[in-house]
C-alpha positions as CSV (number, residue, x, y, z in Angstrom):
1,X,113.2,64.7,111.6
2,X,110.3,62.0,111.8
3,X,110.2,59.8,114.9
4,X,111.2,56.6,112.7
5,X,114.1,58.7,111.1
6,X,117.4,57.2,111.5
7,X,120.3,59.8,113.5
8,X,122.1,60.6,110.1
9,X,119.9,61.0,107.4
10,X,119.3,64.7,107.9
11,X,123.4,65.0,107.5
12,X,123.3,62.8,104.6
13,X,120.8,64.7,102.8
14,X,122.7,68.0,103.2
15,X,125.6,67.0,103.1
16,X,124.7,65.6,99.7
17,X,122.5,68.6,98.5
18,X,124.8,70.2,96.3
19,X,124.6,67.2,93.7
20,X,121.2,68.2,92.6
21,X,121.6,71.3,93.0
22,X,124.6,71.3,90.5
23,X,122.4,69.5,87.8
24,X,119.6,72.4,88.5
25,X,122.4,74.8,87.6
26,X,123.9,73.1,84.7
27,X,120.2,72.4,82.9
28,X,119.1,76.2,84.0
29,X,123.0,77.6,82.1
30,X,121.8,75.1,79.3
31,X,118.0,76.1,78.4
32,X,117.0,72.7,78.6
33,X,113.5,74.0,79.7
34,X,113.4,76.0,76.9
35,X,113.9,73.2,74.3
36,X,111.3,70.8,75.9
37,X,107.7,71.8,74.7
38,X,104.4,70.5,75.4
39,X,105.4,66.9,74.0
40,X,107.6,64.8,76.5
41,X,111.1,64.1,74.5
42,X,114.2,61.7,75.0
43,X,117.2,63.0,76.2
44,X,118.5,62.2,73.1
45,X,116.7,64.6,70.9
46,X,117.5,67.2,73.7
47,X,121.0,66.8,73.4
48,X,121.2,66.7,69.9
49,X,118.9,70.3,70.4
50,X,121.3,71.7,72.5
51,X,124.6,70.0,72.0
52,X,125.9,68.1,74.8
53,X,126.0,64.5,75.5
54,X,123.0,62.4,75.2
55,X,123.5,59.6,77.7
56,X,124.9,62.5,80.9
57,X,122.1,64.7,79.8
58,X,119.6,61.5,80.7
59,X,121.6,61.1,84.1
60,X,121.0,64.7,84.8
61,X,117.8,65.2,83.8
62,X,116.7,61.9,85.8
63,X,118.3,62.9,89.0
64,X,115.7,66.1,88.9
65,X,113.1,64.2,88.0
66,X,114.0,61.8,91.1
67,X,113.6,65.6,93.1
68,X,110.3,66.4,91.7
69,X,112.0,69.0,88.9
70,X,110.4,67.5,85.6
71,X,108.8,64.0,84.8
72,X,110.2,60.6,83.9
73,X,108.3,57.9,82.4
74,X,111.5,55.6,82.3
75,X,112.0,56.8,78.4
76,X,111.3,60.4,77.6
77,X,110.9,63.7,79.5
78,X,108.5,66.1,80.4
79,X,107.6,69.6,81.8
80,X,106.1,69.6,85.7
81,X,104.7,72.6,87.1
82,X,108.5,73.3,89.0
83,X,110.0,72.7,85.6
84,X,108.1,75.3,83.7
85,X,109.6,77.9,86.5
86,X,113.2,77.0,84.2
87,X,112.0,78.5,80.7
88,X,112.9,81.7,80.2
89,X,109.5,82.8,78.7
90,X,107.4,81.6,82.4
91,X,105.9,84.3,84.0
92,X,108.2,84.4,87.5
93,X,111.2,82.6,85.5
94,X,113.2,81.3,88.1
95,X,115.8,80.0,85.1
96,X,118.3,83.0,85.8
97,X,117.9,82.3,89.8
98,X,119.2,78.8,88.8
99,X,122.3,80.6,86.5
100,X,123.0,82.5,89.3
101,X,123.5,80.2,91.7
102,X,125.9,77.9,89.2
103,X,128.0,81.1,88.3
104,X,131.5,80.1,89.3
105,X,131.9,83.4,91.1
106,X,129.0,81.9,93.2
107,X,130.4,78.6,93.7
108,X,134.1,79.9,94.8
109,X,132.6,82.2,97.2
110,X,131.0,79.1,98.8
111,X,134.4,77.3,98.5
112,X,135.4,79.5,101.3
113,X,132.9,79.9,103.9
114,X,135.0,78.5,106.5
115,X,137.0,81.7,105.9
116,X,133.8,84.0,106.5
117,X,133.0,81.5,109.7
118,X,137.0,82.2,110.8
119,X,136.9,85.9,110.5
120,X,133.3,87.3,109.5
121,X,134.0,88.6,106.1
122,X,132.5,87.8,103.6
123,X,134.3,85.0,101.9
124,X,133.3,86.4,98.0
125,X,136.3,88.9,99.1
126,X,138.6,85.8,98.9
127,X,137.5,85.4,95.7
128,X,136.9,89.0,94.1
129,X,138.7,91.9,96.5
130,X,136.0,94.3,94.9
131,X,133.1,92.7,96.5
132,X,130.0,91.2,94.7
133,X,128.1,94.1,93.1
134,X,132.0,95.7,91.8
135,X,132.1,92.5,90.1
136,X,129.1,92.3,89.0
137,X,129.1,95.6,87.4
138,X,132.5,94.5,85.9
139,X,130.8,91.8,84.0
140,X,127.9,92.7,82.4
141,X,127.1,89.5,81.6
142,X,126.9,88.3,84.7
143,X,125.4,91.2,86.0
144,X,122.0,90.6,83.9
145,X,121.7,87.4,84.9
146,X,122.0,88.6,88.3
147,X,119.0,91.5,87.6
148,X,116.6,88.8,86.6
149,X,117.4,86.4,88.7
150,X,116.3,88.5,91.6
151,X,113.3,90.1,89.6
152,X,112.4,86.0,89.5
153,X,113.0,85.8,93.2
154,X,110.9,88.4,94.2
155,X,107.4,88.1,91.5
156,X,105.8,87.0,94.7
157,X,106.5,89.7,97.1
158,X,105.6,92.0,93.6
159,X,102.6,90.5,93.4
160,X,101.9,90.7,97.2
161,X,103.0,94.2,97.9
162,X,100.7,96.2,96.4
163,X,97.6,93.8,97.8
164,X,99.0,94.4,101.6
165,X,99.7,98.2,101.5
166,X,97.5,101.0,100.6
167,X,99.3,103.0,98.2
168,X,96.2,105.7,97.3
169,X,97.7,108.5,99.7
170,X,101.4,108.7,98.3
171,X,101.8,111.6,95.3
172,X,105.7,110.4,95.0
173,X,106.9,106.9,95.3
174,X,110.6,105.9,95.2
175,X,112.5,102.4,94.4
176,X,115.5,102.8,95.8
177,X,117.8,100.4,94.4
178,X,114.7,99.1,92.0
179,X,116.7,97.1,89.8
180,X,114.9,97.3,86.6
181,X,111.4,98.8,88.2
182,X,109.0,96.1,88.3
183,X,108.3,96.2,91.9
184,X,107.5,100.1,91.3
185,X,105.5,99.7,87.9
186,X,103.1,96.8,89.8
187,X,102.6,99.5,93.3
188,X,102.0,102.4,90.5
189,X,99.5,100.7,89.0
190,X,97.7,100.7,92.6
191,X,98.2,104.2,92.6
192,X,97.2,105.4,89.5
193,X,97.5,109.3,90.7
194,X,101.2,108.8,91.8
195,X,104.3,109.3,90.0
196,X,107.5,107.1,90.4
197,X,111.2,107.5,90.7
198,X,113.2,105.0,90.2
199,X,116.7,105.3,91.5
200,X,119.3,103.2,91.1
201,X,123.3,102.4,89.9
202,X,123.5,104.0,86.3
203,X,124.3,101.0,84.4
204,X,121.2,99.6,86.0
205,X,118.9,102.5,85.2
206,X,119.9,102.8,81.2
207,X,118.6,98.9,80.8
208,X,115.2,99.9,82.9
209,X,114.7,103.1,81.1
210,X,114.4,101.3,77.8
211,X,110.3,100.5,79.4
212,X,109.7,104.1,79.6
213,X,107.0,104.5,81.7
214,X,105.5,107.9,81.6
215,X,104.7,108.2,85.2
216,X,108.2,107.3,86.2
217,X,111.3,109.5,86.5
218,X,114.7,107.2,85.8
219,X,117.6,108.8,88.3
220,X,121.2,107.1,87.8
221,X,123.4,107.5,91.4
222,X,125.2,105.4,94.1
223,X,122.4,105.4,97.2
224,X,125.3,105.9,99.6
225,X,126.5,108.8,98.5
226,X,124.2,110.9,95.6
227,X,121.2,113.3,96.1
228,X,118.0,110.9,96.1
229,X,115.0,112.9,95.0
230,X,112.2,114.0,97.4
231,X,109.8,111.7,97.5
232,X,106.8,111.0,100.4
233,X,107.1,107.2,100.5
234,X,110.5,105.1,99.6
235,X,110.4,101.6,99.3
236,X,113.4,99.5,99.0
237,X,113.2,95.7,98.6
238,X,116.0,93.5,99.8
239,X,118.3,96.1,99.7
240,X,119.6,96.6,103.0
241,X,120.4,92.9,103.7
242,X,122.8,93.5,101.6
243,X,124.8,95.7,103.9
244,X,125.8,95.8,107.4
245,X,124.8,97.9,109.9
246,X,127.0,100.9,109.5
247,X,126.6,100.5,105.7
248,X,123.2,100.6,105.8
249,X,123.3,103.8,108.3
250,X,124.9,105.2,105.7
251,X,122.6,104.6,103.1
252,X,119.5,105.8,105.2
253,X,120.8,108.6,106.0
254,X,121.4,110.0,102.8
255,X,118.0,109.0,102.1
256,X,116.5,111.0,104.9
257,X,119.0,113.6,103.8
258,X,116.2,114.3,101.0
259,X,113.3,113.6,102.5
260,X,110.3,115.8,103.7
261,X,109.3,115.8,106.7
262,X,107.3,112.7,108.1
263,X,108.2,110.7,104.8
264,X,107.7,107.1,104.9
265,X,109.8,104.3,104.2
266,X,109.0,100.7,103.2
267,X,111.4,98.1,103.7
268,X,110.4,94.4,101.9
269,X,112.6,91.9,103.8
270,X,113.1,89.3,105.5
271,X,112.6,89.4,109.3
272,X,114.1,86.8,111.2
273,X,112.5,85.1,114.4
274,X,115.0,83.5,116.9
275,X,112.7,80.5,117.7
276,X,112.0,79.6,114.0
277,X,113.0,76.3,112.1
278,X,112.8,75.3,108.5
279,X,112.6,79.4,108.1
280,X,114.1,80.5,104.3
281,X,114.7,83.9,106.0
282,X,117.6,81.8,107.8
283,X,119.5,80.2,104.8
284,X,119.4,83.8,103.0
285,X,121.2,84.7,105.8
286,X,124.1,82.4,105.0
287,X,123.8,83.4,101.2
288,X,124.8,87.4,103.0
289,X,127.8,86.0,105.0
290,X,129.3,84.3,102.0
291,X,128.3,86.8,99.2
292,X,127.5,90.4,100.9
293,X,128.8,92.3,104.4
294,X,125.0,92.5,105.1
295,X,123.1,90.0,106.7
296,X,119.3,89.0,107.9
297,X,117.5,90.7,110.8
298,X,115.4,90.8,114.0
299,X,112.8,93.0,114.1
300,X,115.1,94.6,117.1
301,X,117.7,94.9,114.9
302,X,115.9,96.7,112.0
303,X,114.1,99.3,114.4
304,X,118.2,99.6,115.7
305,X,119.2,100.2,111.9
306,X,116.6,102.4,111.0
307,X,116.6,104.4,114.0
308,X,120.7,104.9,113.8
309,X,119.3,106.2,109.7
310,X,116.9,108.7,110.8
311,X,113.6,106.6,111.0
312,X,111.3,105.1,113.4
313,X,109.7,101.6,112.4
314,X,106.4,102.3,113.4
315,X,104.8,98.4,112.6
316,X,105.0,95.3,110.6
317,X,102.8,94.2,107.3
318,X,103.6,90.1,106.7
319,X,103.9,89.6,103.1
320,X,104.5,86.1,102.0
321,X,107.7,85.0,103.6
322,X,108.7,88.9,103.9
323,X,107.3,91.5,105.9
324,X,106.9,95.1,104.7
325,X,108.9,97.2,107.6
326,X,106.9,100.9,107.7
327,X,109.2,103.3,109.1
328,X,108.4,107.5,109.7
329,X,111.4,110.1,109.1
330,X,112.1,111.7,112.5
């Protein structure tokens, strides 16, 4: 907060938030970005585009544009650099991000985070009893929005990874819980000598294996519980937050189950530090206590997971907002 800030305004702003982010959702669910080229348009010829009504569509629209999410010259509309990140065709879409976060699953789980603050579960379970990812796999639908929406949250640490790691030494590389393989397609391109597992729920892997890429093996299993092929590096991005600490024991050690000797493991996620503000890292963490048992970490807390798993963290790349966590089998 500024020096000539008011006490207040920070409150107001949050507690206010959700009203722009709701029109982000509703315009994201919508494809408004999609219908809005190169020339600015009305509202009007939007709606009649899309099908909703013209005047709410201008009230919407202008409320983004009053947050920096498209342009308003008073009459018509037109694309910004953020709005570009809504159309489904922009490299890094970050439209099904947006979908995701307006899915009514999504917004009843928030509904009852007092619930998760009262008793530490996660409050989707008020919701769904399966959990997230059951549901998700329960509704296919749903579930591919949530598969791109994180391939659209992580095309920066894709991008990054294979920059900040050398890859050159590794024969096999495995994505553990991949999603549909784009993290392992950019590192094997590093690596042009290596070849590629990806592992991951079987649902998932039939979608991913429609790239066919011929370096890449496509291997259908739960990580908690099926064999994981050998492999002399594993990387697994944003996977573990998802789980809590006994969860993701479990999960590393039926990975190290499998591995050779003196495998490595790469972990891309977020690291929290205690005397941080303004950190992302630390509003993710809130999106694991309403939607997940898993949560964000300190770098003491990941060497404590890893180590109960079978593996020493032996140091720290920063990548972007994200570290990559190198860890040895022991």
């Amino acid at each position: 907060m500024s020096p000539e800030s008011p006490p207040g305004r920070e409150v107001m702003h949050l507690a206010v938030a959700y009203w722009a982010s709701r029109c982000l959702h509703v315009v994201a669910e919508l494809g408004v970005a999609d219908k809005l080229g190169d020339e600015p348009q009305t509202a009007e010829s939007l709606a009649r585009a899309i099908g909703v009504h013209p005047q709410a569509l201008h009230r919407v629209l202008r409320s983004l544009a009053n947050h920096g999410i498209f342009v308003h010259d008073g009459e018509r509309f037109a694309h910004n650099a953020e709005s570009r990140t809504l159309r489904s065709d922009a490299p890094g879409s970050m439209r099904s991000l947006a979908r995701m976060m307006g899915m009514k699953v999504h917004w009843d789980a928030y509904r009852e985070l007092d619930s998760a603050v009262r008793t530490g579960q996660a409050s989707i379970e008020r919701v769904t009893a399966s959990g997230l990812f059951s549901y998700l796999s329960e509704h296919p639908q749903e579930g591919r929005i949530f598969d791109e929406a994180m391939e659209g949250k992580s095309s920066m640490a894709i991008a990054l990874v294979p920059q900040a790691y050398d890859f050159s030494a590794f024969q096999t590389i495995g994505d553990i819980g991949g999603g549909l393989g784009h993290l392992l397609y950019a590192v094997l391109e590093k690596a042009p000598r290596a070849k590629g597992v990806l592992f991951e729920l079987p649902d998932v892997v039939a979608r991913a294996r429609a790239r066919n890429v011929a370096r890449v093996s496509y291997v259908g299993g739960d990580f908690f519980k099926d064999p994981i092929p050998a492999c002399d590096l594993y990387m697994m991005m944003t996977v573990l937050h998802d789980w809590s600490d006994a969860q993701c024991e479990a999960i590393l050690k039926n990975l190290r189950a499998g591995a050779p000797a003196k495998a490595k493991l790469l972990l891309i996620e977020g690291i929290v530090d205690p005397s941080a503000r303004d950190a992302m890292v630390l509003d993710v963490d809130i999106e694991m206590l309403v939607m997940t048992t898993g949560r964000e970490r300190t770098r003491a807390e990941w060497e404590s997971v890893l180590s109960r798993g079978g593996f020493r963290l032996t140091r720290i790349v920063p990548v972007g907002p994200s570290g990559i966590i190198e860890a040895e089998a022991v």
